[in-house]
C-alpha positions in Angstrom: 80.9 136.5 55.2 79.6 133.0 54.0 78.4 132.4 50.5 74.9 132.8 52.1 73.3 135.8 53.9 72.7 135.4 57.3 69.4 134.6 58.5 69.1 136.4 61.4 65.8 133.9 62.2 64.9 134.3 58.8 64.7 132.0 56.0 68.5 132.4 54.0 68.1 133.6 50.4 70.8 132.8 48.1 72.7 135.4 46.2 73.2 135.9 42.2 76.3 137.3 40.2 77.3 137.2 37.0 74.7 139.5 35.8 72.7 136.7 35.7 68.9 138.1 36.7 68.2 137.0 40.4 66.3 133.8 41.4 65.6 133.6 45.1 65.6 130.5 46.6 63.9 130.0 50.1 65.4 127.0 51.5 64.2 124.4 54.7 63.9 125.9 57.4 67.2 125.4 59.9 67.0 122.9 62.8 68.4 123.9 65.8 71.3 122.4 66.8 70.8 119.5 69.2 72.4 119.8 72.2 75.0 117.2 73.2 73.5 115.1 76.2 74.6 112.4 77.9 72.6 110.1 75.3 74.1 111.3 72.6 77.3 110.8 73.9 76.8 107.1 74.9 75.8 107.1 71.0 79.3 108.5 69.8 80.7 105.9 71.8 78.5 103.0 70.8 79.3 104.0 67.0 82.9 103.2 67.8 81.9 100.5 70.0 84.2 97.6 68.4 87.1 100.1 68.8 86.2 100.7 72.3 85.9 96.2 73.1 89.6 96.3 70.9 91.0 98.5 73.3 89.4 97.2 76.8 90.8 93.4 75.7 94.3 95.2 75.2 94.2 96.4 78.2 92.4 93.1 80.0 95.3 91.2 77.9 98.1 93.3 79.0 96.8 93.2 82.6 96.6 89.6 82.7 100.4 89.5 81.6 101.4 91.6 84.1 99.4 89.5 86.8 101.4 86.2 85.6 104.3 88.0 86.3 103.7 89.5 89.2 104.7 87.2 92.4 102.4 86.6 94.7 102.9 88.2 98.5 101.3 86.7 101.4 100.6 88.4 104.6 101.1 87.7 108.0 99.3 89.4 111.3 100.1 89.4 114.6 98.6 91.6 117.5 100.1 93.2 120.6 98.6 95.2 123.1 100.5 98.3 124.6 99.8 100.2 127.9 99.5 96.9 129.9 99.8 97.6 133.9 102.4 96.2 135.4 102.9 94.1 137.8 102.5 95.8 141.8 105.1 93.9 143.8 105.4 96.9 146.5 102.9 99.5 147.5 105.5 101.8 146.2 107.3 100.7 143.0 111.1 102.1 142.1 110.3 103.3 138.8 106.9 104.9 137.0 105.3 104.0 133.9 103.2 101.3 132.8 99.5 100.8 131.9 98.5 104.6 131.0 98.7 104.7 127.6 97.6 107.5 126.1 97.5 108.3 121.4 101.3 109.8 121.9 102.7 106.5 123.6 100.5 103.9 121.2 102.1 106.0 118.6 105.9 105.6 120.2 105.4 102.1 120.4 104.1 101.7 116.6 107.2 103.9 115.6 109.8 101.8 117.7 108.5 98.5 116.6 109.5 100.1 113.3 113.4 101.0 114.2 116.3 99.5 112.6 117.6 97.8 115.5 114.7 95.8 116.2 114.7 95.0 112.3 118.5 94.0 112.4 117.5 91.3 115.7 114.5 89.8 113.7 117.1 89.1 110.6 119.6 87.7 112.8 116.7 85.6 114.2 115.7 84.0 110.9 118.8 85.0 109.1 117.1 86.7 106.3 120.2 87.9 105.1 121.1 84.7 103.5 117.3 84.4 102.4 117.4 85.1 98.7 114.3 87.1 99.2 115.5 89.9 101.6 119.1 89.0 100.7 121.0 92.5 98.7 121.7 91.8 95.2 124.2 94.3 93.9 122.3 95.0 90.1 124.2 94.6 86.9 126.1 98.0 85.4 124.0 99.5 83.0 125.2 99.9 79.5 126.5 103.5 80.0 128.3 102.4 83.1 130.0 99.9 80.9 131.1 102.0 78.2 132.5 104.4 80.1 134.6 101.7 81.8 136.0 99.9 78.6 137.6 97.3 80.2 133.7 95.9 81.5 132.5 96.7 77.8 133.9 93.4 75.7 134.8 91.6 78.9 133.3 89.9 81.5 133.2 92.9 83.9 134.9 93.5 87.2 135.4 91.1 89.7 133.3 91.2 92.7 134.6 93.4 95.4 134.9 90.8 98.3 134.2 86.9 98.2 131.7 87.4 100.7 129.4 89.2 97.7 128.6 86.0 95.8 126.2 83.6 96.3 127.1 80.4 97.2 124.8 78.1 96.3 122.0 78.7 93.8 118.3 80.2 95.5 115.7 77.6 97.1 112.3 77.1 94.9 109.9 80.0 94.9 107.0 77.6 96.1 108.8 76.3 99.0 106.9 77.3 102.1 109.8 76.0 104.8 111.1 79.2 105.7 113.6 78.0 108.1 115.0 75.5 105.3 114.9 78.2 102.8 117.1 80.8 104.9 119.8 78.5 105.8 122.5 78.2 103.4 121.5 80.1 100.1 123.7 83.1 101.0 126.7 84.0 103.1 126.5 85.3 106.4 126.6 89.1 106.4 128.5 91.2 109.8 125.9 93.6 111.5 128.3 96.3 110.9 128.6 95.5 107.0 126.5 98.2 104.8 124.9 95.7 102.7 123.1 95.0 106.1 121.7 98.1 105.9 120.2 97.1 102.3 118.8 94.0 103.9 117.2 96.0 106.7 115.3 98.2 104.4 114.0 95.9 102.2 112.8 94.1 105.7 111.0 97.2 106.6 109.5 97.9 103.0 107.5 94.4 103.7 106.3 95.7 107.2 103.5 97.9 108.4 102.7 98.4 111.9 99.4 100.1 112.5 97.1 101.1 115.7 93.4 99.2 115.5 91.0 102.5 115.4 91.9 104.2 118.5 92.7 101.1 120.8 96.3 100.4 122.5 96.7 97.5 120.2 99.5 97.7 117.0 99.0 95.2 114.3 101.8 93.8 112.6 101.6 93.0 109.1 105.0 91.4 107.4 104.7 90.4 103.5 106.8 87.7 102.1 106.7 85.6 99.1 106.1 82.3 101.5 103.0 82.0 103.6 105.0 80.7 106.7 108.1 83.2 106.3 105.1 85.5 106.5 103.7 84.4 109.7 107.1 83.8 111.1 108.3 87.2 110.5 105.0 88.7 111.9 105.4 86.6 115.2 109.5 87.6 115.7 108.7 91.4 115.4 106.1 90.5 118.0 107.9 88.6 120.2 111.5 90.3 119.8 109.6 93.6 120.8 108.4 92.5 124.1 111.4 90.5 124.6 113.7 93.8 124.0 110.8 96.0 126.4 111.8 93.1 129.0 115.5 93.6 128.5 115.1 97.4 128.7 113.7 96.8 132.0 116.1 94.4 133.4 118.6 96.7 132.2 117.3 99.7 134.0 117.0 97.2 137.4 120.5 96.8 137.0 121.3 100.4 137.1 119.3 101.0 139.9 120.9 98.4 141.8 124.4 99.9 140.5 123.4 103.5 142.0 122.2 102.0 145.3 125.2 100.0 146.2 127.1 103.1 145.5 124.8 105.2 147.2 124.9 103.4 150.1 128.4 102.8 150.6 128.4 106.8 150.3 125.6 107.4 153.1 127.0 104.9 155.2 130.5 107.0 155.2 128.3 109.9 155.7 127.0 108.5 158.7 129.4 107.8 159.9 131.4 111.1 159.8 128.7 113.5 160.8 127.9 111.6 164.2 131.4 111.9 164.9 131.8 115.2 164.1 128.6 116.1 166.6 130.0 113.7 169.0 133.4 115.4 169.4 131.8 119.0 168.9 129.8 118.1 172.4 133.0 117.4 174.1 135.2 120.1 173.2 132.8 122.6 174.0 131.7 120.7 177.4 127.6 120.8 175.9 125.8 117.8 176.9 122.4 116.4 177.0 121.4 116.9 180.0 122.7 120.6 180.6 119.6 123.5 181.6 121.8 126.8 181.2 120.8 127.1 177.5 116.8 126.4 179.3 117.3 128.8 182.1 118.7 131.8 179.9 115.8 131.4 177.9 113.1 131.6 180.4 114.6 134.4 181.9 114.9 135.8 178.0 111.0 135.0 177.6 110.1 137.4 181.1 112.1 139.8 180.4 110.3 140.0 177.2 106.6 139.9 178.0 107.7 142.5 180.6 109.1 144.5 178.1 106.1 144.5 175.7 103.7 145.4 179.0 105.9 148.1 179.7 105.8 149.4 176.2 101.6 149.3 176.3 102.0 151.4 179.6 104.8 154.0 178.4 102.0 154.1 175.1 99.0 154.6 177.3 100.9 157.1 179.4 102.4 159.6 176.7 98.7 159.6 174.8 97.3 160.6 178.2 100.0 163.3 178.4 99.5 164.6 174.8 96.1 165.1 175.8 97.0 167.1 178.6 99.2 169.1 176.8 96.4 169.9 174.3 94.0 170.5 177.6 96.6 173.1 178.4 96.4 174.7 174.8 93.2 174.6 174.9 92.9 172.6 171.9 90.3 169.9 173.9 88.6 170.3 177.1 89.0 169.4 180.4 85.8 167.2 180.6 87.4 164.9 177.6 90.3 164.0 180.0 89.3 160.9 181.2 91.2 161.2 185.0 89.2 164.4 185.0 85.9 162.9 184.7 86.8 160.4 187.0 87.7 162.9 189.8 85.0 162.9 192.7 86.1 166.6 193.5 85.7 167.4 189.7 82.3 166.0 189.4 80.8 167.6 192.7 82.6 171.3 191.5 80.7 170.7 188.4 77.6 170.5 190.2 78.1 173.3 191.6 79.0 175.2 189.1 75.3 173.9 187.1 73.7 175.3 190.0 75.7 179.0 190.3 74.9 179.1 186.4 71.6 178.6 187.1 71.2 181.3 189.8 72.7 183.9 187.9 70.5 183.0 185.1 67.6 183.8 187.2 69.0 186.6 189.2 70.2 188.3 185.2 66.5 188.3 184.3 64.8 190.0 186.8 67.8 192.2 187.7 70.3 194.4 185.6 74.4 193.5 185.5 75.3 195.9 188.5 72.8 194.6 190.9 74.5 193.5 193.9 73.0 190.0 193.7 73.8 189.6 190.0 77.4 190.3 191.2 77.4 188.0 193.4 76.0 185.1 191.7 78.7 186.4 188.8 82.0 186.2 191.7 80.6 182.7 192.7 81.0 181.3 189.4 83.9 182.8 188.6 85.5 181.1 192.2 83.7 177.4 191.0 85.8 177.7 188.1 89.1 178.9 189.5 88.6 175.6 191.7 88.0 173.2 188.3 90.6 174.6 186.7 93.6 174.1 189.6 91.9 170.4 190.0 92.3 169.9 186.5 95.9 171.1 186.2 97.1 169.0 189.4 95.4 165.8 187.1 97.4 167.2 184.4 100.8 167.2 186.5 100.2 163.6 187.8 99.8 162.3 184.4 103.2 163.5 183.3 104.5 162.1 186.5 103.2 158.6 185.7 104.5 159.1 182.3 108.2 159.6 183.4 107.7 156.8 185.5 106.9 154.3 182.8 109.4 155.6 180.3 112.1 154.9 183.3 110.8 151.3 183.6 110.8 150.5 179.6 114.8 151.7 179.5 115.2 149.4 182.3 113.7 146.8 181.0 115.0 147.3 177.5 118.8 147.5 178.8 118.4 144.2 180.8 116.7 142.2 177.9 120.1 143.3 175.6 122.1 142.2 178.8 120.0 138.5 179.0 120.1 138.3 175.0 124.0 139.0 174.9 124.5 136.4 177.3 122.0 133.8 175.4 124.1 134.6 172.6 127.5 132.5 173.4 125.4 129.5 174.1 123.1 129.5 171.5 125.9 129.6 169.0 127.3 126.5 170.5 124.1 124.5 170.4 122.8 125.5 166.9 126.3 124.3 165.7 125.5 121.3 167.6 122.0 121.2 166.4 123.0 121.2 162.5 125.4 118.0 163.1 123.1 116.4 164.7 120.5 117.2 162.0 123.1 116.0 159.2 123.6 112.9 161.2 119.8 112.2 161.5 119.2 113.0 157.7 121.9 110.4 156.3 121.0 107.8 158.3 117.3 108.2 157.3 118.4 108.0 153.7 120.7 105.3 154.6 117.7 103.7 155.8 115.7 104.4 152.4 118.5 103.4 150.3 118.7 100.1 152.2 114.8 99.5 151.8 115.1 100.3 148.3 117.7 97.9 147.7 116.3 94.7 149.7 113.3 95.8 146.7 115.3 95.1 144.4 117.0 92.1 144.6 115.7 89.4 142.5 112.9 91.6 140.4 114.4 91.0 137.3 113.2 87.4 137.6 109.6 88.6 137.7 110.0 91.4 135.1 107.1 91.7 132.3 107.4 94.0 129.3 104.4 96.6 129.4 102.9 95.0 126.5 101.9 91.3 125.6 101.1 89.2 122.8 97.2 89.2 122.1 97.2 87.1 118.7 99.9 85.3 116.9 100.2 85.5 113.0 99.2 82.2 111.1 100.8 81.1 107.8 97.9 82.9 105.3 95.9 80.6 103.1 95.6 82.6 99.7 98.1 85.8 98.9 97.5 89.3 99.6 99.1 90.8 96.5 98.6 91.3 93.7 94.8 91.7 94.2 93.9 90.0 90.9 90.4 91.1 90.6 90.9 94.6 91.5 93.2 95.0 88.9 91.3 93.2 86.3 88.6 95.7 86.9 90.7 98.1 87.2 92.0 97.5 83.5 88.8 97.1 81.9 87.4 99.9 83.6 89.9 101.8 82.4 90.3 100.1 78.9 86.6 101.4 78.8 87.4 104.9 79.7 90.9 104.5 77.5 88.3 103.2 74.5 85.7 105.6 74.6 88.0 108.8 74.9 89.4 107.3 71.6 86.2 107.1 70.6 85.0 110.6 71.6 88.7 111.8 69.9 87.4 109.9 66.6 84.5 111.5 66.1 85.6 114.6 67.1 88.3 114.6 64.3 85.1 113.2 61.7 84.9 116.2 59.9 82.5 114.9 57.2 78.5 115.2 56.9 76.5 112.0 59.0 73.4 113.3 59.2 70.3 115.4 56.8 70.3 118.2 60.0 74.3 118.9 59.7 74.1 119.6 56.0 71.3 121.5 56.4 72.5 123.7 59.0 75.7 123.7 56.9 74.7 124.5 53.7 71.0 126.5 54.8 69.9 124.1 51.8 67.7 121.4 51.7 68.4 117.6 51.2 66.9 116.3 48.6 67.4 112.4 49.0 69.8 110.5 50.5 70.8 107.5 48.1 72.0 104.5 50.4 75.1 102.5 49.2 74.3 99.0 48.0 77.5 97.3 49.0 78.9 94.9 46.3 75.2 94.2 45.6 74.2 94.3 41.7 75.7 97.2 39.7 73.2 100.6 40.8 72.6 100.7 37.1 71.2 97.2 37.1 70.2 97.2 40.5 67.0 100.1 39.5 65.9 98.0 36.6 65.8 94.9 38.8 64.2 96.0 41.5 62.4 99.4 40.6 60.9 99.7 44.8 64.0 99.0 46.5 65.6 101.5 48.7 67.8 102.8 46.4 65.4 103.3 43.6 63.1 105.5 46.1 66.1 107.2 46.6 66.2 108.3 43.0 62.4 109.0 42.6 62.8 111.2 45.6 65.7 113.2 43.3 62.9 113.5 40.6 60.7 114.6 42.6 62.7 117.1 44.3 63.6 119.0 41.1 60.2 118.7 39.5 58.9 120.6 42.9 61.9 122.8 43.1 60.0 124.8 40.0 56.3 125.9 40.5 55.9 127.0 37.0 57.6 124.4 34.7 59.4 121.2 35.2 63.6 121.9 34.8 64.8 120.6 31.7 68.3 120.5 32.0 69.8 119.2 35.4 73.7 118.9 35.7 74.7 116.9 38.8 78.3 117.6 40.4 79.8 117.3 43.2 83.4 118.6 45.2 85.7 116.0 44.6 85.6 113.1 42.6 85.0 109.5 44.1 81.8 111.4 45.7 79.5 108.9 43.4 78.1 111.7 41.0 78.4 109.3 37.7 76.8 106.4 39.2 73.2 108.7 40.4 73.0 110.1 36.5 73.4 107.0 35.0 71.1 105.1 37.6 68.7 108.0 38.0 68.5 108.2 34.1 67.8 104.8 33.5 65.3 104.1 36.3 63.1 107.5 34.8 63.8 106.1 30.6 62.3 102.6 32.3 58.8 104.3 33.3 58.3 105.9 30.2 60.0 109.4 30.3 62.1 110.9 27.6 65.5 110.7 29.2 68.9 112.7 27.7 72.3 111.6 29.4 75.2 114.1 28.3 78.9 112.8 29.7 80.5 116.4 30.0 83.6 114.9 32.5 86.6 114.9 29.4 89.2 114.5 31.8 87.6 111.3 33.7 84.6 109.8 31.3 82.9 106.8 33.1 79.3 106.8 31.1 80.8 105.0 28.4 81.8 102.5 30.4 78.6 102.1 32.1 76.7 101.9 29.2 79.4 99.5 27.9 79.8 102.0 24.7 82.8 103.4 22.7 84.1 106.7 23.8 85.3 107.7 20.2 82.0 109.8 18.9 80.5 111.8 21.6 80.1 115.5 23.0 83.4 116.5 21.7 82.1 116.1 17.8 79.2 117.5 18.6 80.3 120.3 19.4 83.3 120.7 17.3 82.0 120.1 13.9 78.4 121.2 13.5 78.0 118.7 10.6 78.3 115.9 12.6 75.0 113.5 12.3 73.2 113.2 16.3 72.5 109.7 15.1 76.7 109.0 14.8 76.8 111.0 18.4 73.6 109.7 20.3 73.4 106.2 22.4 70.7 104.5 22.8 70.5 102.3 25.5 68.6 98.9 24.7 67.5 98.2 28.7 66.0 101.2 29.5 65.4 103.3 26.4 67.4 106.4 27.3 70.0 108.1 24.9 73.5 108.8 26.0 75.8 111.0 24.6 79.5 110.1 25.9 82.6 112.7 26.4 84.3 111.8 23.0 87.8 112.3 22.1 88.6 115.9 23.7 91.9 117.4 24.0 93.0 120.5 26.2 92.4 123.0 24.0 89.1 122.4 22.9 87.2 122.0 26.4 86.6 126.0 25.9 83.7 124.0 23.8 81.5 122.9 26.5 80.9 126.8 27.3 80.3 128.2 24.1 77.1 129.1 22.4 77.4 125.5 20.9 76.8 124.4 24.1 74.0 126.4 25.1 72.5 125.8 21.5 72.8 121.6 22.2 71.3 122.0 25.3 68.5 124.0 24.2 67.6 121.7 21.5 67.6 119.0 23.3 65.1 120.2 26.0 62.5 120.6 23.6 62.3 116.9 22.8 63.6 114.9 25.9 61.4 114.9 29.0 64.9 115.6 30.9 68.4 116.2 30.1 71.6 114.9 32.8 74.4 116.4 32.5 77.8 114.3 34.5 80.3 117.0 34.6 83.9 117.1 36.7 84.0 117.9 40.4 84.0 121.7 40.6 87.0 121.8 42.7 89.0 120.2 39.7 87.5 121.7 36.3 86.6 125.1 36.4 84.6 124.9 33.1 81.7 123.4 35.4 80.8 126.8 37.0 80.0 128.0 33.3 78.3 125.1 33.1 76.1 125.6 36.0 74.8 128.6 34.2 73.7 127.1 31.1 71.2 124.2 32.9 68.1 125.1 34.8 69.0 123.2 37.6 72.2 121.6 39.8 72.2 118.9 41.7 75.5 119.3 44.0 76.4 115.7 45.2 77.7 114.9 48.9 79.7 111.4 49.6 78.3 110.1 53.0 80.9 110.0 55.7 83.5 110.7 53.2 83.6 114.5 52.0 85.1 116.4 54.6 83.0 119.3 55.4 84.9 122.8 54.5 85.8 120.9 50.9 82.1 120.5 50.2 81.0 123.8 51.6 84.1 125.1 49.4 82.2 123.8 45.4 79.0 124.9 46.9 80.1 128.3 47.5 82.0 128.6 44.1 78.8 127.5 42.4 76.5 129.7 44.4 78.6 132.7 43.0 78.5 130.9 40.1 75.0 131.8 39.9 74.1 128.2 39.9 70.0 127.7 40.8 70.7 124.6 43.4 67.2 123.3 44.7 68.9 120.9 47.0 71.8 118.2 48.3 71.9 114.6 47.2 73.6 112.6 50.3 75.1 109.7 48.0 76.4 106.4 49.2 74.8 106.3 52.6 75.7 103.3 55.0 72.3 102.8 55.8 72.7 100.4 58.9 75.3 102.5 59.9 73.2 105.7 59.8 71.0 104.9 62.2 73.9 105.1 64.8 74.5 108.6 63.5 70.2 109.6 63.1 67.9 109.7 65.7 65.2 108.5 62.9 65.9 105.4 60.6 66.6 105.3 56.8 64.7 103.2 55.5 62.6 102.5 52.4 61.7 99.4 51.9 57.8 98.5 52.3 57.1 95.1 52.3 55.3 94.0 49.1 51.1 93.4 51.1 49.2 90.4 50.2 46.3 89.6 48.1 44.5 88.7 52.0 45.2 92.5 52.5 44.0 93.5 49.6 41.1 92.0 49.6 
């Protein structure tokens, strides 16, 4: 837990020890913290800002090296347009292709125009393997490489491995812009199959991008060189050796067509030849000519016997349905009136007639008479004779039907066994003149593609004289005006840009590593404590001590009053009388506040006691320009010691000083005894205000005993300077202590500085008003 007790949203009350009885202290309320915005940090970074401008010129400097280094590149452009239709010398061309272009064959184009073999013909073009630009450079062995090979280490190194290697003659100039000139004897001549070709070949193709305009069939080639017209140049071959290889490709593939036709048609022509012989001498030997009608005849007589054959089928059908009826007429499964012959029969119909009418009469004769009545009987016998007669009608139908069925299943087996007679004989001669048939048929189908073939090749001839590449030449590069690379300007901003952001991380890293106090709000939240004044630093200016008798409204002189003012209010009963003013670590500007807040009260008319109680670093002596030889240490180690041989008095402001005197380590238990105490209290009763300048309390641990025997202590804080956990360290040590502390003193504050840390100004000079104002 910290040396104070937590608030909890209360105000913090300081704790006693010692046995000392308890004085509670209610300090300034805490200001929140304030949050970091985007204001603030723009302040952080403007506090730093001259690091920050340092920093960006490095980095504009070190750009601008790099950019005079750098060579310039200029680019060329040219344009071609792919998918372009070709040219329609026949309705029906020999090859396909041409002007539908769709993404997949722009992007085969853009991708070829990139291959190495198109590279290798645009550097034999230009020769650009003797061009020291694109020509292969074999680099220097490192120094590893030569000490492991100690024979390349203190000599000259290895020879090179052919003559062809070196250069020749010494490179062209760099501004030189005749690329022809330029790539025509600086370097030997390399073979396409040598490997250092292949070196040369990809440093061509690192300098060339081929791209597709949005989604358009043109490819724009860009080539980069270190000569405007080498550029341009090297643009237009890639251009031009592209459609000049497409056009070669096509002649190429004309001449292979023309290669297969000749052959092709010396092959049909034999084949012609051979299968209208073969049908030729087939027709003789087996005595079939053109004009012959047996092969006709048989197959007339073939064609009867067949339609005959399928009538006679329908009949032998029709015939044994009508007989399956009359064999289920005779099982009684149908009846006879179903038959259709036995409806059809006259002597059927006019039997059923009758037999209506002999139903009807017995119906009548049944009703009025019973079943043995002789009429009844008779009416019964007559209808029984009527259907005797139906049913010997119906079965002499029946019989004729089966005749009539025999009948037409004797004419289909006729007619069946002569149609496999006529087919058997069709047989032998239709086997002959299919045989004939398929000669002829190979004859006529190689002399029809004879006849293509021919056609095809009369096409042909001569087309390679009118053959266009499917792409053309829509705008030729021109040698560039101004380079392409290095884009100056970009990169200038670029490097300031990013000196800026380089700078103000360094900045923000700077002040996050500032672990000392900048403003009143961080010591307050620190400490819970408040600050009492904050005592600017007056720069190689006028001594302080000097500086308050000078000029008694300055800044620094407010400064003190509001010190004096601080402590008279810290007490609502009594003004302190004793004040000791100390601080963490020396250098923190302690000595200089007592000796100017001392003189600047002595000077308006108070009753002022200065008491140097620092024996290991005594510096009020030397304000005061005074001897060190009598001072505290006689005091207080021989009690007869006259105050007049001790006390100072200082002839500028009236105060009296007592310096350290000569002490010695083992009698600084002195300035905690009841001597002390004793000196102090005597004192008090006839000075309006006793200062005590004691050691930094990390460094003499006599000043926490100290701190007990004043009424008050000032604990001092350097500005900027005293890191934070050190000063919160001698505050602690004196708050258990039991040191009454009404507040901080901020000492040497940069007050220009300060406002780029505040968000309020210090400031405390008043401008003197005139006697017009006044008045």
């Amino acid at each position: 837990m910290s040396f104070l007790e937590p608030s909890h949203g209360r105000e913090p009350v300081r704790r006693e020890f010692y046995g000392r009885a308890p004085v509670q202290y209610v300090a300034a309320p805490i200001a929140p913290p304030q949050q970091q915005d985007l204001l603030d940090t723009i302040r952080r970074i403007w506090r730093h800002r001259y690091m920050v401008l340092a920093i960006t010129a490095g980095f504009a400097v070190a750009a601008g090296i790099v950019l005079t280094q750098l060579p310039s590149l200029y680019v060329g452009e040219a344009q071609v347009q792919v998918g372009v239709p070709p040219l329609q010398i026949f309705s029906t061309d020999l090859r396909f292709g041409g002007g539908d272009a769709d993404t997949e064959k722009v992007e085969n184009e853009r991708i070829a125009m990139e291959s190495r073999d198109l590279s290798r013909k645009v550097i034999e073009r230009l020769h650009l393997d003797r061009n020291p630009e694109f020509a292969y450079k074999p680099s220097k062995p490192s120094w590893w490489a030569r000490l492991l090979h100690f024979d390349g280490l203190f000599g000259a190194g290895r020879a090179p491995a052919s003559p062809e290697a070196a250069p020749t003659s010494a490179p062209a100039a760099a501004g030189s812009d005749d690329s022809a000139d330029l790539a025509a004897a600086t370097l030997p001549v390399i073979p396409p199959d040598d490997p250092v070709m292949d070196r040369v070949i990809d440093k061509l193709l690192s300098r060339i991008t081929v791209t597709v305009e949005g989604r358009s069939h043109v490819l724009t080639v860009d080539a980069e060189s270190i000569h405007a017209k080498l550029a341009a140049d090297i643009a237009n071959t890639f251009a031009t050796t592209f459609l000049s290889e497409q056009r070669a490709d096509k002649i190429k593939s004309n001449d292979l067509v023309m290669q297969y036709l000749t052959a092709r048609i010396a092959q049909l022509r034999e084949a012609v030849e051979t299968s209208e012989k073969a049908a030729a001498d087939y027709r003789r030997q087996n005595g079939l000519y053109e004009g012959m009608t047996n092969t006709n005849v048989t197959s007339q007589q073939l064609s009867e016997i067949n339609s005959q054959l399928v009538q006679a089928q329908t009949e032998k059908a029709t015939a044994d349905a009508r007989v399956q009826e009359a064999i289920a007429l005779q099982h009684g499964v149908v009846e006879s009136a179903s038959v259709p012959e036995v409806l059809d029969s006259p002597l059927i119909q006019t039997l059923k007639a009758q037999q209506a009418q002999a139903g009807q009469t017995l119906a009548e004769v049944s009703a009025n008479y019973g079943p043995r009545y002789p009429a009844v009987i008779q009416a019964r016998n007559q209808l029984a004779e009527i259907n005797r007669k139906i049913n010997l009608e119906t079965s002499r139908i029946i019989d004729g039907l089966r005749r009539a069925a025999r009948t037409a299943d004797a004419r289909y087996a006729a007619l069946v066994k002569n149609f496999h007679s006529t087919e058997t004989q069709m047989g032998g001669v239709n086997e002959k003149a299919i045989h004939l048939e398929a000669l002829e048929r190979d004859a006529t189908v190689n002399q029809k593609l004879l006849e293509a073939m021919l056609a095809r090749a009369k096409e042909t001839i001569g087309r390679e004289q009118i053959e266009m590449p499917d792409a053309k030449l829509i705008s030729t590069a021109a040698p560039p005006v101004a380079p392409s690379y290095p884009p100056k300007t970009l990169i200038m901003l670029l490097s300031i840009c990013g000196g800026l952001l380089i700078g103000s991380l360094a900045a923000l890293m700077r002040e996050s590593a500032d672990h000392t106090f900048r403003r009143s709000d961080e010591i307050e939240q620190a400490t819970g404590l408040p600050l009492i004044a904050m005592v600017p630093d007056l720069k190689g200016m006028t001594q302080p001590t000097v500086h308050v008798l000078r000029k008694p409204i300055s800044g620094f002189s407010e400064s003190l009053r509001k010190i004096y003012v601080g402590l008279q209010l810290s007490e609502a009963a009594q003004s302190p009388k004793t004040v000791m003013i100390s601080s963490a670590t020396p250098g923190e500007g302690k000595s200089v506040i007592v000796a100017s807040l001392a003189r600047l009260l002595a000077r308006n008319g108070k009753r002022i006691m200065v008491i140097d109680c620092d024996w290991r670093a005594p510096t009020m002596h030397r304000i005061f320009q005074r001897s060190d030889k009598n001072g505290l240490a006689s005091l207080l180690a021989d009690e007869g010691v006259p105050l007049n041989d001790v006390i100072y008095n200082d002839p500028l402001s009236g105060l009296d000083l007592i310096v350290s005197g000569g002490w010695n380590p083992h009698s600084m238990y002195l300035l905690t005894s009841p001597r002390m105490r004793a000196v102090l209290q005597t004192f008090a009763k006839n000075y309006d205000l006793v200062i005590l300048d004691t050691p930094p309390v990390l460094v003499a641990a006599e000043v926490l005993q100290l701190s007990r025997l004043v009424d008050k202590v000032l604990y001092t804080v350097r500005w900027g300077h005293t890191r934070r956990e050190v000063a919160l360290d001698g505050l602690k040590q004196l708050l258990e202590a039991g040191a009454d502390i009404p507040g901080i003193v901020m000492s040497r504050v940069d007050a220009k500085r300060y406002r780029e840390f505040a968000y309020s100004h210090l400031n405390y000079e008043y401008a003197r008003p005139s006697l017009a104002q006044l008045g």
